[in-house]
Structure formats: structure tokens, C-alpha cells
ZAMARGU-4260 file (C-alpha; in steps of 0.2 Angstrom, whole numbers, plus 5000, padded with zeros to 4 digits):
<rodrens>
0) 4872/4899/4981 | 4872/4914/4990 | 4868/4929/4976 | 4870/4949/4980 | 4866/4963/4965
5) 4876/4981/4966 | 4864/4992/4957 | 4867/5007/4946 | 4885/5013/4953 | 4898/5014/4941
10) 4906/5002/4937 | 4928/5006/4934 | 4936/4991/4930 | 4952/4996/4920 | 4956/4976/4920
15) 4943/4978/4909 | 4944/4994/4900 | 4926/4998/4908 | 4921/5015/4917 | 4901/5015/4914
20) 4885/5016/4926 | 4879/4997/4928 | 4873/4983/4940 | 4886/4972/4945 | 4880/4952/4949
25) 4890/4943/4962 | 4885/4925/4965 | 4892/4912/4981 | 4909/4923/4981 | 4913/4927/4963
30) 4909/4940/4951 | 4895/4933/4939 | 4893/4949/4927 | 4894/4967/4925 | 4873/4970/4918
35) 4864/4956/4915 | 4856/4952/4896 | 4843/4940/4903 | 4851/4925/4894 | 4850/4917/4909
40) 4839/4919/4924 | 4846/4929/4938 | 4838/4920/4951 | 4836/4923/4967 | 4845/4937/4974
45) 4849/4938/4993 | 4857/4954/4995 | 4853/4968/4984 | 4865/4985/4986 | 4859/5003/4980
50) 4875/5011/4972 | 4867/5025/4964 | 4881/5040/4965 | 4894/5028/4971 | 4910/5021/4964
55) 4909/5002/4963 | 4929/4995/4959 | 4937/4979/4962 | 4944/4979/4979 | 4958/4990/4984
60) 4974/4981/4987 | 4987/4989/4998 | 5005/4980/4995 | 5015/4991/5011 | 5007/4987/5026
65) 5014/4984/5043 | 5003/4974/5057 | 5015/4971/5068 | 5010/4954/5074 | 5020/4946/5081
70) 5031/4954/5094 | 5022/4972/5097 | 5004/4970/5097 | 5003/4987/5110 | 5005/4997/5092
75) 4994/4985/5081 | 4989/4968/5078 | 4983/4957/5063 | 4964/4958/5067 | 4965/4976/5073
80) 4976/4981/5056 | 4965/4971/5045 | 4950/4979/5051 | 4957/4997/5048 | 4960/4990/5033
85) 4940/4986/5028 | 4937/5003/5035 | 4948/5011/5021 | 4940/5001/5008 | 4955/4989/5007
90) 4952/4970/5002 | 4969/4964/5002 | 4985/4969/5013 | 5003/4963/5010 | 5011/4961/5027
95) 5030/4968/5028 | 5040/4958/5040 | 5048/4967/5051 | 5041/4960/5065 | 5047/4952/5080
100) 5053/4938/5075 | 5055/4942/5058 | 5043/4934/5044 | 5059/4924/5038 | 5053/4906/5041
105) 5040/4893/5036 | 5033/4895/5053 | 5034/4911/5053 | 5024/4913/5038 | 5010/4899/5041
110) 5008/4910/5060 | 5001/4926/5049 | 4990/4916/5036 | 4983/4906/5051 | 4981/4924/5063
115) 4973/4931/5046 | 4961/4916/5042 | 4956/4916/5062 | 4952/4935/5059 | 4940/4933/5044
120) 4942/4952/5038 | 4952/4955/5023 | 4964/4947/5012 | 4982/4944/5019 | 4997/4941/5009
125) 5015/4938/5017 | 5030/4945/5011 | 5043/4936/5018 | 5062/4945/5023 | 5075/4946/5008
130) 5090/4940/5023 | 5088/4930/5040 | 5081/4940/5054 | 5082/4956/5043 | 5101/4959/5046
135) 5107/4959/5028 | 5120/4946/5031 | 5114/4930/5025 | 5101/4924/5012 | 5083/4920/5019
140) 5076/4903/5013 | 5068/4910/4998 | 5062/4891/4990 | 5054/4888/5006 | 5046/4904/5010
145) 5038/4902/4993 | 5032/4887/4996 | 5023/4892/5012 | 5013/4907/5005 | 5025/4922/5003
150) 5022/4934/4988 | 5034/4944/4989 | 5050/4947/5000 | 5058/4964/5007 | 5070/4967/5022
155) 5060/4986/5024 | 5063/4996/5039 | 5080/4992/5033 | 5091/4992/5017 | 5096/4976/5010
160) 5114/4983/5010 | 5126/4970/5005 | 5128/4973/4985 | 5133/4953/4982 | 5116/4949/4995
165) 5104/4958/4986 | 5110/4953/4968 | 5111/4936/4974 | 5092/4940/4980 | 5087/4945/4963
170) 5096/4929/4955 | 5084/4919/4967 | 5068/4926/4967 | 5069/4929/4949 | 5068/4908/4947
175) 5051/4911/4958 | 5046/4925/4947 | 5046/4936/4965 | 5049/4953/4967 | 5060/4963/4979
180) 5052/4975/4988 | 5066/4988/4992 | 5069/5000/5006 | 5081/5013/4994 | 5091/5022/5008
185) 5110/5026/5010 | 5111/5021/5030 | 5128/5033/5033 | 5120/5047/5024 | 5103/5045/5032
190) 5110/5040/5049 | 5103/5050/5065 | 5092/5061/5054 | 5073/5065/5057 | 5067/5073/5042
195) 5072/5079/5024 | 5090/5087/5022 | 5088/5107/5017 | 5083/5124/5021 | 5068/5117/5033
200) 5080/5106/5044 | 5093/5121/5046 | 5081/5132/5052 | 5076/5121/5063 | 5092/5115/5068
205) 5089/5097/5065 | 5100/5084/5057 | 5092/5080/5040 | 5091/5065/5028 | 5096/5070/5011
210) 5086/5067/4996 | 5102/5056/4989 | 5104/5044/5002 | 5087/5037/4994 | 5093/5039/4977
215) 5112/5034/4977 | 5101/5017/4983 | 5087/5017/4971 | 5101/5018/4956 | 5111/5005/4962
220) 5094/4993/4964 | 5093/4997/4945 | 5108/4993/4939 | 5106/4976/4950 | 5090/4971/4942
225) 5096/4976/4924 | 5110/4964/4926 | 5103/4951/4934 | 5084/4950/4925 | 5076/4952/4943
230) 5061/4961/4949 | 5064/4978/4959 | 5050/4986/4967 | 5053/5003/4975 | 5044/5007/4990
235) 5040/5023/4997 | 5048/5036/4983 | 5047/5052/4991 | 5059/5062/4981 | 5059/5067/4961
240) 5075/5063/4955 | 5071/5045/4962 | 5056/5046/4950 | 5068/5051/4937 | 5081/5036/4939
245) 5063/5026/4938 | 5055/5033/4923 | 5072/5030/4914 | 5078/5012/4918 | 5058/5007/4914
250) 5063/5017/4896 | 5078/5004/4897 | 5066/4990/4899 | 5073/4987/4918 | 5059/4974/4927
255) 5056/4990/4939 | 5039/4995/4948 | 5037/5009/4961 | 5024/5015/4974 | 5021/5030/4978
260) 5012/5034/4998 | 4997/5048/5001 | 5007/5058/5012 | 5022/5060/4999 | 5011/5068/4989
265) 5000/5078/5000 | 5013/5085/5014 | 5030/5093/5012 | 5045/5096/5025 | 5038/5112/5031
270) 5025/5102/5043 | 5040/5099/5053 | 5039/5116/5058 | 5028/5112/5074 | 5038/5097/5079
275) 5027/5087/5078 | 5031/5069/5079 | 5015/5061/5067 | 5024/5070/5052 | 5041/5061/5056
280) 5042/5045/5043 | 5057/5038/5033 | 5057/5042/5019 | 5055/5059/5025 | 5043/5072/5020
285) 5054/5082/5005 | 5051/5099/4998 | 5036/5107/4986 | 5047/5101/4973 | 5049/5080/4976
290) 5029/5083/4978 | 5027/5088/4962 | 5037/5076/4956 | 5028/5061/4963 | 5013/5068/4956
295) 5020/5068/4938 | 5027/5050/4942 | 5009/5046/4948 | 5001/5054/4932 | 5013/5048/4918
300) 5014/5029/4927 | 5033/5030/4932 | 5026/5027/4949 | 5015/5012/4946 | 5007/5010/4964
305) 4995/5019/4979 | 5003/5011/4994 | 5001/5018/5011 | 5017/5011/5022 | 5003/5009/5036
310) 5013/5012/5051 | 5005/5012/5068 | 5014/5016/5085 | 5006/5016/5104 | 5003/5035/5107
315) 5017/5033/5120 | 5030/5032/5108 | 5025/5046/5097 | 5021/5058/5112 | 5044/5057/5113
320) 5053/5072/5109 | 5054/5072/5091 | 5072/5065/5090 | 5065/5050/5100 | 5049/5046/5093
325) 5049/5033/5078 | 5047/5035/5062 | 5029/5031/5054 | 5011/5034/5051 | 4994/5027/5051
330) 4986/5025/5031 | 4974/5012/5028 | 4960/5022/5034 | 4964/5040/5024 | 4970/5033/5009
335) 4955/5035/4997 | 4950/5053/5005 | 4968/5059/5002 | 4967/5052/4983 | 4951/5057/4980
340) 4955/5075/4989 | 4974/5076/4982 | 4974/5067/4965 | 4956/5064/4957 | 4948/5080/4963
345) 4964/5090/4957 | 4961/5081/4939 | 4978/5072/4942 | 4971/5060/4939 | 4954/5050/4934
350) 4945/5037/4943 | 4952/5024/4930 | 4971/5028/4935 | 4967/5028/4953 | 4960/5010/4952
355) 4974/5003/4941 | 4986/5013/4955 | 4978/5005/4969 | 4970/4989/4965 | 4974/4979/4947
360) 4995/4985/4946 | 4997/4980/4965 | 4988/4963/4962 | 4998/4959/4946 | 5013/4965/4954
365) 5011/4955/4969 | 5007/4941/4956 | 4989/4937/4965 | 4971/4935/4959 | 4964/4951/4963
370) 4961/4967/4953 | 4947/4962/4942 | 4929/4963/4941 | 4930/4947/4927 | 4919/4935/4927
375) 4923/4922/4939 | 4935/4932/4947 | 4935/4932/4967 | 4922/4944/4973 | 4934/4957/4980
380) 4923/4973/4979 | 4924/4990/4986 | 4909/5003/4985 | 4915/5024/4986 | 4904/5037/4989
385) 4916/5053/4977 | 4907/5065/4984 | 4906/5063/5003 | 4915/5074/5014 | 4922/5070/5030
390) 4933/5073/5046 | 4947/5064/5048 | 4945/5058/5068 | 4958/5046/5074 | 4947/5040/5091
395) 4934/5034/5078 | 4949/5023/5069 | 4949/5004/5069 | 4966/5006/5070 | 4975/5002/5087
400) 4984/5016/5086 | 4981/5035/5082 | 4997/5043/5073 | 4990/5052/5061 | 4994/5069/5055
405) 4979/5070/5046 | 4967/5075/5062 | 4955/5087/5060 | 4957/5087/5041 | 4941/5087/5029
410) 4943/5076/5015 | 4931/5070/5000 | 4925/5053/4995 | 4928/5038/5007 | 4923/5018/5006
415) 4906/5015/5011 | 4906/4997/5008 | 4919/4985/5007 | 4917/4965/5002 | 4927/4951/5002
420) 4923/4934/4992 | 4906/4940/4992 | 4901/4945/5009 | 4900/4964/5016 | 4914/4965/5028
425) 4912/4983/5032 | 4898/4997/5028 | 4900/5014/5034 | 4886/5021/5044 | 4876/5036/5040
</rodrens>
């Protein structure tokens, strides 16, 4: 059995309740220990990793991705993604499925698992689409999308915006113990918008996207799941009061969960200012206030989830005037700099916090094996050096594509290692 030792890192598992310097054992793809009492003989060890300084946490799980296979592989693919995804430290993705066709049927579904097996980078977990083809009209097969592997289901790019759908939606998946990943937006508030609705956008003379077009939808998503005993999960909250209507239903005892994205909590409206399309995104980037905010959320846990609404365009598409270009950014591979940098390093939040955020409440939400650093747990792992600081350079990305606002930035602590079922999939050079 193939065997691999991480020495002397420390160890945050908060699965576990541990934060403490150790050695963690690993042995043919599943954890074996954290230290070892000698009550049994280690062995042989094949593979032995000097952690010293690091951070050493079960893998990172990000539950808002978009890969874009099938149907516009000139902006991403499943093995391009995936591997941005190892570069970010990222064992596990959940795929969104608005993709072209939409993830809405067995086939569908059985297409990305076999893409992602074929790949042999990281983890990938379907959600499959709330309606057929995404258009909100008619139920998707939710028993036979379950059965073929989906996790999850969400109609994201887009609102589910029949009321009698969606709490017809809840109604089903709750029977699959499934939840609804939700795109919260109020389509004739928001419509023709390009960024946040306020003082910003009117001196720029651009038609803005208000703050309650999200959460007019966020609370009637609560109300839905309150009636109906469903599971809501809230993508993307970008503005306070969205984090208020959380906080409170969750008070209620509403099955609710939330995410939260690094650029809603790092950037505000005012990077608009040089129209530049690599800060247009929907949500929208709010005001100094809805920052704050989601870093309360963050802190207190009424936003339970790091997500990063991975986003990639062909660098054709974003070089439109600002009005044209679409909305969405590159995240997989700044995630942890931006936490670290943002969150951690602010003393937002501690390394504990950031963990459960962005590995074990994604992977019990998602309701998949990952999360842990148990014993006999999968051997999902992820190694981050705090303390190195580094340029963000999009031409050095595994990403496909490059629209990142985050160019030419400095941020501290990145993934030097990432490991899936046992094997390095990714180590960062010197």
C-alpha cells in the first residue's frame, strides 16, 4: 500500500476540533492518523512531505464553479478548470450547469463525471439545473438526476422565478435531502444593469443593479423553504441586508446556508471607475458598506461558505465595451491569497474559521465525503505556506482564460501542495 508522511505542519481540522503542529500519516488514499503513538509499526513510507511552517487542512472544497464544458470550451474546459483548481489548492469543485446543453439530464450528468475521471485532477461533483434547459418553466428530472451523481441542483446564471416551480423544487429535493442552490435576483429590477445601483453608477452614468433586486429574492427563497422544510443555499451574497434576512430566518430555524465570494469582500463599486470590464460580475460589486457586511456574516457564521463563482471568459469577450462584455470573474487560483490577505491576516477570522468556510460546511452541505482529516477518511489534503507572498499573474494561470482583476496584486499565503486520494496532484515551484 502506497504510504506518504506530512511532517511537522500544523495540522487545522475543525471536523475534528484540532489546530496543533503534528505529522499527518496517509496510507493507499486514506488518512491513517494525525501523529503516530507507535502502537503500530508505521511501515514503510514512500513519500515523505516537510511541512514545517505550512498549514496542512483537509482539502478545500469549492461548491460555485463554472467549467463551461460542454458548449464553450474557448473560455474553459473541465480539465483546464480542474487544474486551476489544484493550483488554488482546491480538491473538490461543484460544477454549476449552465452549460451548453444544460446539466439537466442523466446523460448530461454521466458526460461531466466521465470528462472529470478522464482528467484525473481533482474531485468533480455535478449540480444538476432546478428546471429543463435552465428556463424556469418546467421541473427538471430531480429523481433521475440524483440517481446519476447530482449533489445539488441550481438554475444559476439565472433566477428560478416561478414561485409555484421553485416551491415545487424545494418539495422535491427535500424527499432527496438536496439543496437548492439559488441565484437571488429580481430580473425587471436588475434588467440591463452593469454594476451596483447608487452614487458610483450615477457618476458614471451607468444603469445600475440595486441592492433589492437581490434581496426582495433572497426573502422570498426564505419564506419558500420555511414553508415547505427545503434546503436553500444562497449563492453569491454581495449585499448586507441580504446577510440580515440570513442571519434572521437561520434565528428562525429556516434550513438556510449561504456563501459568500473573495471579491465581495475585498472590492467595492468604486473599481468601476476605470471601466474596466474584469470588475463587472452579478451580483455586482456593492458599496464599503455590504463589504462590511459580508465580513460580519463571514465572522459570526451567517454566511456559512468561501465560494469563488469561478467565471472564465476568452479575453475577446471581456476586451467589449463595458456594457457588452459578460458578467464574471476568474477565483479558483486567488482564493486563498485573498482570505489569507483579506480575512485571516485582518484577524477576521482564524485559520480554524477559514477551513470550516472552505472545506468541512461546503462538504456537509453538498452532503459529500470530504472535509475531514478522520481516520479513514478520503485523503483529500491541501498544504499552505501563511506567509508567502506573491504576485497575482494571470499568463502564469492554469486557467484558460485570464479575467482577473486581481493582476499585479501582492497577496500572502498560497497552496503549495495539493493532494487528492493520496497522490500530489499539484506542488508549487520554488
Amino acid at each position: 500500500m502506497a504510504s506518504m508522511v506530512i511532517r511537522g505542519g500544523r495540522v487545522v481540522d475543525p471536523d475534528q476540533g484540532i489546530d496543533r503542529v503534528d505529522d499527518l500519516l496517509i496510507r493507499d488514499g486514506l488518512i491513517m492518523s494525525i501523529g503516530h503513538d507507535g502502537s503500530q509499526p508505521l511501515g514503510k513510507v514512500d513519500e515523505t512531505i516537510d511541512a514545517h511552517g505550512f498549514i496542512v487542512t483537509p482539502g478545500l472544497v469549492d461548491m460555485h464553479v463554472h467549467l463551461r464544458e460542454p458548449g464553450r470550451e474557448e473560455d474553459e474546459t473541465i480539465e483546464t478548470g480542474t487544474k486551476a483548481a489544484l493550483a488554488g489548492g482546491f480538491t473538490s469543485v461543484a460544477c454549476i450547469p449552465n452549460t451548453e446543453p444544460a446539466i439537466d439530464t442523466q446523460a448530461n450528468v454521466e458526460f461531466i463525471r466521465q470528462k472529470a475521471a478522464r482528467a484525473d485532477t481533482c474531485n468533480v461533483f455535478v449540480v444538476a439545473c432546478v428546471s429543463h434547459e435552465r428556463e424556469g418553466k418546467e421541473l427538471a428530472e430531480i429523481g433521475q438526476l440524483v440517481e446519476a451523481g447530482a449533489v445539488a441542483f441550481s438554475d444559476d446564471g439565472s433566477p428560478v422565478y416561478d414561485a409555484e416551480l421553485m416551491r415545487r423544487s424545494f418539495e422535491y429535493c427535500r424527499m432527496f435531502d438536496k439543496p437548492i442552490l439559488a441565484h437571488e435576483e429580481v430580473l425587471e429590477l436588475s434588467h440591463g444593469g452593469v454594476m451596483n445601483e447608487g452614487l458610483v453608477s450615477m457618476s458614471l452614468g451607468l444603469k445600475g443593479m440595486p441592492a433589492a433586486a437581490e434581496e426582495v429574492m433572497i426573502g422570498r427563497d426564505i419564506a419558500l423553504a420555511d414553508v415547505t422544510g427545503g434546503r436553500l443555499h444562497v449563492m453569491h451574497v454581495s449585499t448586507a441586508q441580504g446577510v440580515s434576512l440570513i442571519r434572521e430566518a437561520k434565528a428562525r430555524g429556516v434550513r438556510v446556508t449561504a456563501e459568500a465570494c473573495p471579491h465581495h469582500f475585498t472590492l467595492t463599486d468604486e473599481s468601476l471607475r476605470g471601466f474596466d470590464s474584469n470588475f463587472k460580475m452579478s451580483p455586482p460589486l456593492r458599496t464599503a458598506k455590504d463589504v462590511e457586511g459580508i465580513l460580519a456574516g463571514l465572522a459570526d457564521g451567517a454566511i456559512d461558505c468561501i465560494a469563488t463563482d469561478h467565471a472564465p471568459h476568452a479575453p475577446e469577450k471581456k476586451l467589449l465595451e463595458l456594457d457588452r462584455a459578460p458578467f464574471g470573474i476568474l477565483g479558483l487560483e486567488t482564493a486563498v491569497g485573498l482570505s489569507v490577505t483579506r480575512l485571516i491576516e485582518s484577524g477576521r477570522i482564524d485559520w480554524s474559521r477559514f477551513v470550516e468556510a472552505i472545506s468541512l460546511l461546503p462538504s456537509r452541505i453538498l452532503g459529500i465525503n470530504r472535509g475531514t482529516l478522520r481516520p479513514g477518511a478520503i485523503a483529500d489534503v491541501t498544504i499552505i505556506d501563511p506567509s508567502r507572498e506573491w504576485q497575482v499573474d494571470v499568463n502564469s494561470f492554469s486557467s484558460k482564460s485570464v479575467n482577473s482583476p486581481f493582476h499585479g496584486w501582492t497577496l500572502r499565503g498560497r497552496a503549495v501542495a495539493t493532494i487528492v486520494h493520496g497522490k500530489v496532484k499539484y506542488r508549487l515551484s520554488s
